[in-house]
ChimeraX commands (.cxc) that place a marker at each C-alpha (Angstrom):
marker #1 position -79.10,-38.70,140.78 radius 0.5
marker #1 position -81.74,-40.05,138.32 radius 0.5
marker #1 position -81.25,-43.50,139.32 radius 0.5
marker #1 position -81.55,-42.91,142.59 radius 0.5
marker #1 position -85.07,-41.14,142.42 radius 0.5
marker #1 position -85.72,-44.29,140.10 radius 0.5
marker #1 position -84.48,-47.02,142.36 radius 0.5
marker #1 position -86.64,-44.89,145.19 radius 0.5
marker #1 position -89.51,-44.56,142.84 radius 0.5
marker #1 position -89.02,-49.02,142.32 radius 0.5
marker #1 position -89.32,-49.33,146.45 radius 0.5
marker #1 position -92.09,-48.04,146.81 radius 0.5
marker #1 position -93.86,-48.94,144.34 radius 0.5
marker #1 position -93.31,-52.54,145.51 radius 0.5
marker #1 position -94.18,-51.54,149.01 radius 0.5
marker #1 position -97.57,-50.35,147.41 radius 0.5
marker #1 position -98.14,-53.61,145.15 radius 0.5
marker #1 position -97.21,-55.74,148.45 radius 0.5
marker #1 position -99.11,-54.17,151.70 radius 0.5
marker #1 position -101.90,-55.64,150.99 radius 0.5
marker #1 position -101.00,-59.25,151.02 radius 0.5
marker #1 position -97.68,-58.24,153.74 radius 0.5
marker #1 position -99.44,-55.60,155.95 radius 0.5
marker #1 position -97.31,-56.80,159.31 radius 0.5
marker #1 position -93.81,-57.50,157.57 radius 0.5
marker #1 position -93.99,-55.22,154.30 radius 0.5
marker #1 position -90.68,-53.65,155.72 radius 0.5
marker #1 position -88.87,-57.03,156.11 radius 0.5
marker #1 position -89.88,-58.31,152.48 radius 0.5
marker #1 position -88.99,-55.12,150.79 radius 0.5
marker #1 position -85.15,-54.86,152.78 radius 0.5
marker #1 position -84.46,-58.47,151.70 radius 0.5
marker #1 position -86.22,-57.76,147.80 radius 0.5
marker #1 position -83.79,-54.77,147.47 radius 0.5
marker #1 position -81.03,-55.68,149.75 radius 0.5
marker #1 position -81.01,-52.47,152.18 radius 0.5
marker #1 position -82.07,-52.20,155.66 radius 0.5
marker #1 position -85.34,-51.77,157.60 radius 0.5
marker #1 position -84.45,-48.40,158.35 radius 0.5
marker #1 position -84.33,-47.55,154.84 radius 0.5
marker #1 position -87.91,-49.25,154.35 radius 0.5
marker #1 position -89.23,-46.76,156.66 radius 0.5
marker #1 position -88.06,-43.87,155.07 radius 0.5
marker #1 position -89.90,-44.87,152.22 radius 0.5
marker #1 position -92.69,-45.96,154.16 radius 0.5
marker #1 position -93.06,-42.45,156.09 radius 0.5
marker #1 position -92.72,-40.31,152.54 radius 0.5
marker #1 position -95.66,-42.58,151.81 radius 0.5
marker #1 position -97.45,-41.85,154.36 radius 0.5
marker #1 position -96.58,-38.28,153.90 radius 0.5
marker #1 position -97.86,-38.68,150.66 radius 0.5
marker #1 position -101.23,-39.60,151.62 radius 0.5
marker #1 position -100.82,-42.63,149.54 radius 0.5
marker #1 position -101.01,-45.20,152.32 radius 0.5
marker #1 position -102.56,-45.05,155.72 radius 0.5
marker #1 position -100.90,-46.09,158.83 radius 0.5
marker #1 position -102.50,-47.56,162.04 radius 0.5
marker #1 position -101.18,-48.04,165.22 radius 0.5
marker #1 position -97.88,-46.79,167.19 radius 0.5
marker #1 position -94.60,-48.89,167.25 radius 0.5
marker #1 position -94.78,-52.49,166.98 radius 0.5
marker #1 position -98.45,-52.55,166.28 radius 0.5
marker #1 position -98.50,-50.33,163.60 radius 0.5
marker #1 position -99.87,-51.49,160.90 radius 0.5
marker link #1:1,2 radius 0.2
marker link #1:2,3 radius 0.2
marker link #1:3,4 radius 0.2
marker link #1:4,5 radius 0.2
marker link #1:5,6 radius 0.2
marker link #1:6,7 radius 0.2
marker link #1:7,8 radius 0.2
marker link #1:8,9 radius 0.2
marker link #1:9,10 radius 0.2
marker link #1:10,11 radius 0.2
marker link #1:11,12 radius 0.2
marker link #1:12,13 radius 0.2
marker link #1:13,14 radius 0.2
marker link #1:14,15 radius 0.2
marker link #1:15,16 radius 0.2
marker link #1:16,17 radius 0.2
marker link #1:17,18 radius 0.2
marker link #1:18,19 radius 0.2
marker link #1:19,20 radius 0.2
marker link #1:20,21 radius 0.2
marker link #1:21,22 radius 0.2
marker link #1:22,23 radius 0.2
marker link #1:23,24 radius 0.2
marker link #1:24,25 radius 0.2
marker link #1:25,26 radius 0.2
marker link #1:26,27 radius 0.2
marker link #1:27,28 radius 0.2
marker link #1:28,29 radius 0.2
marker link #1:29,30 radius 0.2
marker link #1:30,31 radius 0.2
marker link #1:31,32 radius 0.2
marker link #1:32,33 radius 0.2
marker link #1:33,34 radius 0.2
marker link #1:34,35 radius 0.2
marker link #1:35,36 radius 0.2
marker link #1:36,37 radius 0.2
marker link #1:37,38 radius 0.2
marker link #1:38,39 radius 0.2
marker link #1:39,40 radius 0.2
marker link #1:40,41 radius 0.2
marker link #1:41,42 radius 0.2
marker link #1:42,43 radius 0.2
marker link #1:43,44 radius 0.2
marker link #1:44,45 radius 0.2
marker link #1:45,46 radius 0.2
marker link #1:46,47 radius 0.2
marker link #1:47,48 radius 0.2
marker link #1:48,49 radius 0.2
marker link #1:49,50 radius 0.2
marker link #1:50,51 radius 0.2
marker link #1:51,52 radius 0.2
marker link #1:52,53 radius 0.2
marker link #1:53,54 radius 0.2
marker link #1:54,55 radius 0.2
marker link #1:55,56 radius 0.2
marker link #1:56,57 radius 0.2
marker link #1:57,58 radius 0.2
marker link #1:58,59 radius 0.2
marker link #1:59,60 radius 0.2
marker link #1:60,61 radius 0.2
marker link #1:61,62 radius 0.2
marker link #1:62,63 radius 0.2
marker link #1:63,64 radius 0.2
view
């Protein structure tokens, strides 16, 4: 179980060092970097979000 929470704690933490520079296709980079799917990138994404660590924009596609 400890890896796990690592290997969750290592995606996003690269999702935080790369929005910046990869605002529109953070998700893609981060399922090809890690080899798991976009879906997976969004969980991650959303706790984020949750988290109040990142702010998202937008609705959809244009979410940002």
């Amino acid at each position: 179980m400890v890896k796990v929470r690592q290997r969750g704690e290592q995606i996003r933490q690269f999702i935080l060092t790369n929005l910046e520079e990869h605002p529109n296709d953070v998700a893609t980079l981060t399922a090809q970097m890690f080899g798991i799917s976009r879906q997976a990138v969004s969980k991650h994404i959303q706790r984020l979000v949750e988290q109040k660590a990142i702010a998202a924009e937008g609705s959809t596609k244009s979410r940002i």
